[in-house]
C-alpha positions in Angstrom: -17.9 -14.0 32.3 -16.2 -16.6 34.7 -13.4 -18.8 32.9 -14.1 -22.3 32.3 -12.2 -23.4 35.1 -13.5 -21.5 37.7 -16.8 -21.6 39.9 -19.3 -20.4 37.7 -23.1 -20.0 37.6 -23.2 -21.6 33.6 -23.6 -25.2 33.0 -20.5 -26.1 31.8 -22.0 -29.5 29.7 -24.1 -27.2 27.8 -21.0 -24.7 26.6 -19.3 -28.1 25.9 -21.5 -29.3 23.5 -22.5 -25.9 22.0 -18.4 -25.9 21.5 -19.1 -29.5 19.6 -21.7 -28.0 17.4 -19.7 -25.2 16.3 -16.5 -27.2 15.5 -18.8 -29.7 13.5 -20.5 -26.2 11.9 -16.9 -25.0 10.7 -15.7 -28.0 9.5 -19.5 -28.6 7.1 -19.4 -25.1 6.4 -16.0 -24.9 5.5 -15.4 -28.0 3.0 -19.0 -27.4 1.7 -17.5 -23.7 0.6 -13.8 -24.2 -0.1 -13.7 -27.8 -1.9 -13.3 -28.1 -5.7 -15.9 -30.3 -7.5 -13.7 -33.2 -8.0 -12.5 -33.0 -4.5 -16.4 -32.9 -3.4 -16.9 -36.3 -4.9 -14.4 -38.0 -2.8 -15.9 -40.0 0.7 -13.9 -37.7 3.4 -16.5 -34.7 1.6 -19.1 -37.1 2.5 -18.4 -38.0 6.2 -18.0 -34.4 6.4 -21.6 -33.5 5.4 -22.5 -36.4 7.6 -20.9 -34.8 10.7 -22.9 -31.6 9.2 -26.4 -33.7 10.1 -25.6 -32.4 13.9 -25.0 -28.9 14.4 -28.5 -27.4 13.8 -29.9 -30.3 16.5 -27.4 -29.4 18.7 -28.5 -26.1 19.0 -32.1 -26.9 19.2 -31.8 -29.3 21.7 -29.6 -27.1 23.8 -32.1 -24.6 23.0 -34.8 -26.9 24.4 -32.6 -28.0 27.8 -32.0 -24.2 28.5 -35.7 -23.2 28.2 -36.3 -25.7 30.6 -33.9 -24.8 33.3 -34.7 -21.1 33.0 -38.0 -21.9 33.1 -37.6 -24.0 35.8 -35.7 -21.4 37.8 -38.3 -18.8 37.2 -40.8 -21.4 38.8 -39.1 -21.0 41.6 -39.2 -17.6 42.5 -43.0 -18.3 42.2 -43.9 -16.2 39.5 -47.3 -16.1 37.7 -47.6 -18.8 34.8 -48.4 -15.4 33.0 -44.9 -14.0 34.0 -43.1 -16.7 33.0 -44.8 -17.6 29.6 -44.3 -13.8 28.7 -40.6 -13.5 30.0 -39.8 -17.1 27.9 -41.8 -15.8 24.6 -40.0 -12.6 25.0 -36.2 -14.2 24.9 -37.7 -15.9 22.3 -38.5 -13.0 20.2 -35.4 -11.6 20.9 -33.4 -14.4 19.3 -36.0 -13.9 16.2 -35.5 -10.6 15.6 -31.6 -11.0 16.0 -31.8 -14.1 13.3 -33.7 -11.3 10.6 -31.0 -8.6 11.7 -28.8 -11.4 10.6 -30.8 -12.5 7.3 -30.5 -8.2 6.7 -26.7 -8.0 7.2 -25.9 -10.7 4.9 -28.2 -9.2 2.4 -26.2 -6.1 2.6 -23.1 -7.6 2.2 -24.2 -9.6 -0.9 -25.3 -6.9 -2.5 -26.0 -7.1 -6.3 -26.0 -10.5 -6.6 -28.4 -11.8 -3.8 -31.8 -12.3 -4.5 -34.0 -10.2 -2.3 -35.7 -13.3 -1.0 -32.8 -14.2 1.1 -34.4 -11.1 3.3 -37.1 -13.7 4.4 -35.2 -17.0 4.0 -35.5 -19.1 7.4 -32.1 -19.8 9.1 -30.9 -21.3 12.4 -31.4 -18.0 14.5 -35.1 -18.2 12.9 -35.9 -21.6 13.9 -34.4 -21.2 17.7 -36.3 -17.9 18.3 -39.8 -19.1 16.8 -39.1 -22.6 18.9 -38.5 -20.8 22.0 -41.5 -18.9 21.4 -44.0 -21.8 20.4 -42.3 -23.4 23.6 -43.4 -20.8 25.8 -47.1 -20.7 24.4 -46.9 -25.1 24.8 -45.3 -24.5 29.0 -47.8 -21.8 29.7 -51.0 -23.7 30.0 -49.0 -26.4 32.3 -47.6 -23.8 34.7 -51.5 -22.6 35.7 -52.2 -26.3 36.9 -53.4 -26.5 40.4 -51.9 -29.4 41.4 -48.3 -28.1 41.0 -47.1 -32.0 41.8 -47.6 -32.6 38.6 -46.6 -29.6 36.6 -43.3 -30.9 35.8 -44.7 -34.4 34.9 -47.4 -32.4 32.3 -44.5 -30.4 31.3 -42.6 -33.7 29.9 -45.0 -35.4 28.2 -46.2 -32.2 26.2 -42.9 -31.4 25.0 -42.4 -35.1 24.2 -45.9 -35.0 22.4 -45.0 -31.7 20.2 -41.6 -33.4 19.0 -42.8 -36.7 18.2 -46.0 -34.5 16.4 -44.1 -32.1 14.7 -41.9 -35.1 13.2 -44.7 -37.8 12.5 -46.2 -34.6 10.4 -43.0 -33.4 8.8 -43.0 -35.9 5.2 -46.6 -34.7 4.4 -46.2 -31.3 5.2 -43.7 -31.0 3.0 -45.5 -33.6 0.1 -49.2 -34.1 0.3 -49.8 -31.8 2.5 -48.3 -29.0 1.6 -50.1 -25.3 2.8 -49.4 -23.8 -0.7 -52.5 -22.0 -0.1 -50.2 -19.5 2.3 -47.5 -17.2 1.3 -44.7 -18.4 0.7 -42.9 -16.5 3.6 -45.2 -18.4 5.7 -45.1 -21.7 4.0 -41.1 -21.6 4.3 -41.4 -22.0 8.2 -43.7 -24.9 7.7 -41.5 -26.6 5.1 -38.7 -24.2 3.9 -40.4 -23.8 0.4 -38.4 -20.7 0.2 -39.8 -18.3 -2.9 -39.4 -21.8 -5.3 -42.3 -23.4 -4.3 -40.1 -26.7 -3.7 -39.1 -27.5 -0.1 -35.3 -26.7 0.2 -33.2 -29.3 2.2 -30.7 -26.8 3.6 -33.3 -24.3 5.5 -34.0 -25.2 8.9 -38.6 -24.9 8.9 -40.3 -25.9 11.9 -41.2 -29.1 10.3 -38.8 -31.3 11.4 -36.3 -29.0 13.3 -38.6 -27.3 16.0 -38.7 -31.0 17.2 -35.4 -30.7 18.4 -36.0 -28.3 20.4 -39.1 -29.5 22.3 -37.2 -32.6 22.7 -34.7 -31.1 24.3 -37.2 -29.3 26.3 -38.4 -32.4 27.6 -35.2 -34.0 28.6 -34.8 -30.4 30.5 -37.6 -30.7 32.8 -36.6 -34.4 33.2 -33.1 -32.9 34.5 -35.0 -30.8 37.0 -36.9 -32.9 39.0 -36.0 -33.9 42.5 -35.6 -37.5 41.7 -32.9 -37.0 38.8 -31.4 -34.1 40.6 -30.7 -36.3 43.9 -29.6 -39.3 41.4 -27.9 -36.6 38.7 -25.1 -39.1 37.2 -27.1 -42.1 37.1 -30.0 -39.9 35.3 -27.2 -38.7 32.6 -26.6 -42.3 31.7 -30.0 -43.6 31.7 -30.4 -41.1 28.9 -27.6 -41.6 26.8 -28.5 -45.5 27.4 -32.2 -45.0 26.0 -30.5 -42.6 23.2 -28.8 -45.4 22.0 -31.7 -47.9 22.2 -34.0 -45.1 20.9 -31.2 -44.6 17.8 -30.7 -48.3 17.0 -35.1 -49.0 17.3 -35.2 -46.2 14.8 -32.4 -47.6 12.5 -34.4 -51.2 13.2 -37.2 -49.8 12.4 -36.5 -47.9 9.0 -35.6 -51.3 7.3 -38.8 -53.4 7.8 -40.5 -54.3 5.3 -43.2 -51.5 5.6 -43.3 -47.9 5.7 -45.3 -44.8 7.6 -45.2 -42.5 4.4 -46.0 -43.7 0.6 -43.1 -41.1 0.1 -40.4 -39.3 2.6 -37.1 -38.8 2.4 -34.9 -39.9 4.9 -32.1 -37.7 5.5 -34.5 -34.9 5.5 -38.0 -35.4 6.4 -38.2 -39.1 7.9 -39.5 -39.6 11.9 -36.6 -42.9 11.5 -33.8 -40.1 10.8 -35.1 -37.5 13.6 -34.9 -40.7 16.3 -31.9 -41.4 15.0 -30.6 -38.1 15.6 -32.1 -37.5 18.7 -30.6 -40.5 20.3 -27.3 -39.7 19.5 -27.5 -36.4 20.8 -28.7 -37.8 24.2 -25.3 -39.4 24.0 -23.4 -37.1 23.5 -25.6 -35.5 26.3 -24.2 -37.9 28.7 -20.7 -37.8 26.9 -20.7 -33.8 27.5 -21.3 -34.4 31.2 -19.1 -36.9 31.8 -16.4 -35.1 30.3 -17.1 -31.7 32.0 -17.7 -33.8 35.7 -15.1 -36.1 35.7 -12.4 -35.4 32.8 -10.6 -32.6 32.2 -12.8 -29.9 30.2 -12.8 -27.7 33.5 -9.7 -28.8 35.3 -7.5 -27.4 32.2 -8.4 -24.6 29.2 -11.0 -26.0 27.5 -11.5 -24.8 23.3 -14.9 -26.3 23.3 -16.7 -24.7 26.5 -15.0 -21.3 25.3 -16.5 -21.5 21.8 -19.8 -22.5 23.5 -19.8 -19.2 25.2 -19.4 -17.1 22.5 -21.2 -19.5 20.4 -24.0 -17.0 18.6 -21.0 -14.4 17.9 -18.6 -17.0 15.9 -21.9 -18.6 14.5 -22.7 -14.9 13.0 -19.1 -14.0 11.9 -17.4 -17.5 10.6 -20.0 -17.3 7.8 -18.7 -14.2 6.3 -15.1 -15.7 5.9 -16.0 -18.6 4.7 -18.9 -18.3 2.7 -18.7 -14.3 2.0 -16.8 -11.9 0.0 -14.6 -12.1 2.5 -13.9 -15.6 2.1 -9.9 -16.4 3.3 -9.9 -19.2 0.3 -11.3 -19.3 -3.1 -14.6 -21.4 -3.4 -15.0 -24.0 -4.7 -11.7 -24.4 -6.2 -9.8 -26.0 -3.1 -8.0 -29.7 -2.4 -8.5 -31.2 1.1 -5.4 -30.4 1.9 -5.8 -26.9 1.6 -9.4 -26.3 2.7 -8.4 -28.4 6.1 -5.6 -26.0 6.6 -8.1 -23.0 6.0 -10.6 -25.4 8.7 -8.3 -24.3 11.3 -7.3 -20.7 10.8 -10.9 -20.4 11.1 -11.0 -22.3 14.4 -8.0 -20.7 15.8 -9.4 -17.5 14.5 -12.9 -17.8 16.2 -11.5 -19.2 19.4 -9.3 -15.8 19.8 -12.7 -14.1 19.2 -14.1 -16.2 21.6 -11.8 -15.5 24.4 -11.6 -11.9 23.8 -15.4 -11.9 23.7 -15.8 -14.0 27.4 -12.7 -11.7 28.2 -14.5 -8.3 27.6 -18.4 -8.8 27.9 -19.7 -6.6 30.7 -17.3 -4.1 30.2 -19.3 -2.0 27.4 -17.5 -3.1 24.5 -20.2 -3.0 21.7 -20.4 -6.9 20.5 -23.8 -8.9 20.5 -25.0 -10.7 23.1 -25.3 -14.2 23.7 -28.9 -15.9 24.2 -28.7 -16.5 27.9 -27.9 -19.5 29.3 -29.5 -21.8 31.7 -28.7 -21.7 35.4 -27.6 -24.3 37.8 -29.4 -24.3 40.6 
């Protein structure tokens, strides 16, 4: 793998900002583990889970972005809309079966005191695989247009359409409307229900997180079409200027006087919170490539596009030291002080796994892959 600061075939924006979501990811993970109850009642624990609102859509929408370019890419090599659906589905499925490998392995490790339904519970890696999937069933229909002027044009608006869907449907899915009629393996990937019956907050179901991802899969195509690619910087701040327009409607929005939904809950379920969200992250979209064009992320060493590399790998191991038996402080027993100072062993730790990982892949070491990134063009 190229270093940061050398020519190189990835985007360098989208390793930024996967670096951003796995900074944010230690730092929720790590208080949420280490903190002792007394500390978790204090406001710098909240802020924390706050900044813990972005990782998983950060990963979805970079998720989204990537499908697109690759998609994009294949396009051009004039490929059947066969070809392409079934090589997109496939990476898909890949990223699936790696997020049950990962459901099994921390099974194993827990052993004797997990409840076998952790097997089946849906996690990030779930989510990100069955998106990519769904995504490649939505793009396939689209690719087989005649008129290929306006594939790319059918392309955005569908994505668009199965975001804003997926999160207009999200509060009853997981109140009134709940498919209790299905297993509850199923169910949990419609609303997390898990084997409880009762949606669970911290699993990441379709409903509302897959719209993430085909959010970010419309910005993606939007990225790729002649107009924004002649006009690239100017098209990176139009978006992070309707992100924050779309993020303050949504705030503007939330506290009229009526509402969508008889009941939601806002910091789960809510459309208001999922515009919110996704106007930010079209900031920090434009944040990301301003800082990779024109600052100094690729003229010096850069922690955060190094982490982005190697972001699946130190997504799968930080886990096991901070929430495993492994764990490098006790849980739950921990001041701010302390659990901060344990926040960045585990950073300095996962960046040295990072650079040997970028260091070493191609060379046969045995250490999991990476999803494959998008391609410039």
């Amino acid at each position: 793998m190229s270093s940061p600061t050398s020519p190189t075939s990835r985007l360098a924006y989208i390793d930024w900002m996967r670096g951003l979501a796995c900074v944010l990811m230690f730092q929720t993970h790590c208080y949420d583990s280490w903190l002792s109850p007394d500390a978790r009642q204090s406001k710098f624990f909240m802020y924390s889970q706050l900044g813990g609102t972005f990782p998983a859509p950060l990963f979805l929408f970079l998720a989204g972005i990537s499908f697109a370019l690759v998609t994009e890419r294949l396009r051009q090599k004039n490929l059947r809309p066969f070809t392409i659906a079934r090589t997109t589905i496939r990476r898909g499925a890949e990223i699936f079966a790696l997020g049950l490998l990962f459901r099994l392995q921390e099974y194993v490790v827990a052993w004797g005191w997990a409840p076998w339904s952790d097997l089946l519970r849906v996690d990030i890696l779930n989510t990100i695989g069955l998106s990519m999937m769904l995504m490649g069933v939505l793009c396939w229909p689209a690719l087989a247009l005649r008129r290929k002027d306006s594939v790319r044009l059918v392309l955005v608006l569908a994505a668009a359409g199965a975001a804003l869907t997926i999160s207009l449907l999200t509060p009853p899915l997981w109140t009134t409307w709940r498919p209790d009629w299905l297993p509850w393996p199923i169910e949990s990937y419609i609303n997390g229900v898990q084997k409880s019956g009762v949606p669970r907050a911290w699993l990441f179901p379709i409903f509302p997180w897959g719209a993430f991802a085909f959010a970010g899969l419309a910005v993606g195509f939007i990225l790729q079409s002649p107009w924004a690619r002649e006009r690239e910087a100017k098209t990176f701040l139009a978006l992070g200027i309707a992100g924050a327009l779309l993020a303050e409607f949504a705030h503007w929005f939330d506290h009229r006087p009526f509402q969508l939904y008889s009941s939601y809950d806002f910091w789960h379920t809510s459309p208001q919170f999922f515009l919110i969200r996704l106007g930010l992250l079209m900031v920090i979209l434009f944040a990301g490539y301003a800082w990779c064009r024109w600052g100094p992320a690729q003229r010096f060493f850069s922690p955060l596009i190094l982490l982005g590399q190697a972001s699946l790998l130190v997504y799968w191991v930080h886990l096991e030291f901070v929430y495993g038996r492994v764990s490098i402080l006790p849980k739950h027993a921990d001041t701010i002080g302390t659990a901060s100072l344990g926040l960045l062993i585990i950073f300095l730790a996962m960046l040295a796994l990072a650079f040997v990982r970028t260091r070493l892949k191609g060379r046969g070491v045995p250490l999991p892959a990476t999803p494959k990134p998008a391609i410039a063009h």
